[in-house]
C-alpha positions in Angstrom: 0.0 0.0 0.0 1.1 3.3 -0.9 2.5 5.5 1.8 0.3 9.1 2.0 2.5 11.8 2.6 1.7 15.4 3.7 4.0 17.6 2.3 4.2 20.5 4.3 6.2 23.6 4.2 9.0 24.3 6.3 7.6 26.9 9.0 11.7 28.4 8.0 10.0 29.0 4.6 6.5 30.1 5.3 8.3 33.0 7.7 10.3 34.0 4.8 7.4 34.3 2.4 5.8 36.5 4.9 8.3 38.7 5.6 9.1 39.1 1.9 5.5 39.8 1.6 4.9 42.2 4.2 8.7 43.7 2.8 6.9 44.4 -0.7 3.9 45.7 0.6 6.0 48.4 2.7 7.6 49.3 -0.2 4.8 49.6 -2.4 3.0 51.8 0.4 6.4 54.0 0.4 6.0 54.0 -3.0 2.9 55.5 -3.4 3.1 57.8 -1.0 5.9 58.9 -2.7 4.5 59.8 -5.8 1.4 61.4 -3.8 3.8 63.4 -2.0 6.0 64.2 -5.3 2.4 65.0 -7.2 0.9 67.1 -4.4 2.8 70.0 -5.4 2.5 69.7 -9.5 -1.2 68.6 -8.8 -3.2 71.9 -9.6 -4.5 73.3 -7.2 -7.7 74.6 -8.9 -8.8 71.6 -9.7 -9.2 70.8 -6.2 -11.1 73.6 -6.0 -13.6 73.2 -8.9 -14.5 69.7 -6.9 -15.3 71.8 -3.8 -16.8 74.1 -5.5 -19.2 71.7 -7.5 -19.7 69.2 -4.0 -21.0 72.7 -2.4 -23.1 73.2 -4.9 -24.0 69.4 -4.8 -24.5 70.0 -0.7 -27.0 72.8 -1.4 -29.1 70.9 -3.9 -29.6 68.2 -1.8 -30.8 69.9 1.9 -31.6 73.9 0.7 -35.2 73.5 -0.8 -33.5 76.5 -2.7 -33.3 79.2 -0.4 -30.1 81.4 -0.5 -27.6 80.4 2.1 -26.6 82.9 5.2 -22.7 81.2 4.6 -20.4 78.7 3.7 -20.4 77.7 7.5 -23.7 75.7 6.8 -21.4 73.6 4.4 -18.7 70.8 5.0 -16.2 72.2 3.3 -15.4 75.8 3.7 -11.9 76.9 2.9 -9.8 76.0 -0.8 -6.7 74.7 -0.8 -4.5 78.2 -0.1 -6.7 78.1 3.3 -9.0 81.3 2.4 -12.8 80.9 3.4 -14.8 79.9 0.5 -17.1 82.9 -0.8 -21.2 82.5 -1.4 -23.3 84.5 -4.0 -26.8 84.0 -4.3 -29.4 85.6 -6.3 -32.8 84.6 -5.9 -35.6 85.1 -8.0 -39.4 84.2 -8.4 -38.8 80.6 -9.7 -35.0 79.9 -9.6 -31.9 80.6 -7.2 -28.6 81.3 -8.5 -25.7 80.2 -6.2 -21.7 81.2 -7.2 -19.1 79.5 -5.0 -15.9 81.8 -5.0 -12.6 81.1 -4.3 -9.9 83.9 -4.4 -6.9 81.7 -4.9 -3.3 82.4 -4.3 -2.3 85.5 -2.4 -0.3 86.9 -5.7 -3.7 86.1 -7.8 -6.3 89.2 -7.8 -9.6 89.2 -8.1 -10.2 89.6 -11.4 -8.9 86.0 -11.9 -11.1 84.2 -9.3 -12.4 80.9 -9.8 -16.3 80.5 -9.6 -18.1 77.7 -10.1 -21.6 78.7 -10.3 -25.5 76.6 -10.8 -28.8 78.1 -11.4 -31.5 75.8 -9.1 -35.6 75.9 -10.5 -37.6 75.9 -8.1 
């Protein structure tokens, strides 16, 4: 009768595989917090702030029942990425509200070049 054998891994070699594992995923972490780190900076910071600005506007759809706003502190997210307060304009009429989220920018950027992100809401 054929003898049944169990092969079975050396624990010597199952400790290695782990470690080589959990060496790979530390390196892949480091890795992409590397490039995260390394994009931050070259990653436009007005992009970031056309998402605000559209999930603000996406905020004040969804609990407003379109009624202007008294600030950006009824909102989650309230200052762009330079750290200035987000800025509300609303303009309400008989049958539709207009709101403009503003966002100054840089220090060395004036006004003129602001970036608004603006919806008009029917009522």
């Amino acid at each position: 009768m054929p003898k049944l054998v169990r092969q079975v891994k050396s624990p010597r070699m199952e400790l290695r595989l782990r470690h080589v594992l959990a060496a790979a995923a530390c390196i892949c972490a480091g890795l992409v917090g590397l490039a995260h780190e390394l994009d931050e900076p070259g990653y436009p910071r007005e992009q970031i702030t056309r998402k605000d600005e559209r999930r603000i506007l996406d905020e004040f759809e969804l609990w407003s029942k379109h009624v202007c706003p008294r600030g950006i502190e009824e909102f989650t997210i309230q200052h762009d990425p330079w750290g200035n307060p987000y800025r509300l304009l609303c303009e309400a009429g008989f049958d539709r509200v207009t709101l403009a989220v503003v966002s100054l920018g840089s220090e060395d950027v004036g006004a003129e070049d602001a970036i608004v992100t603006s919806r008009t809401f029917w009522r």
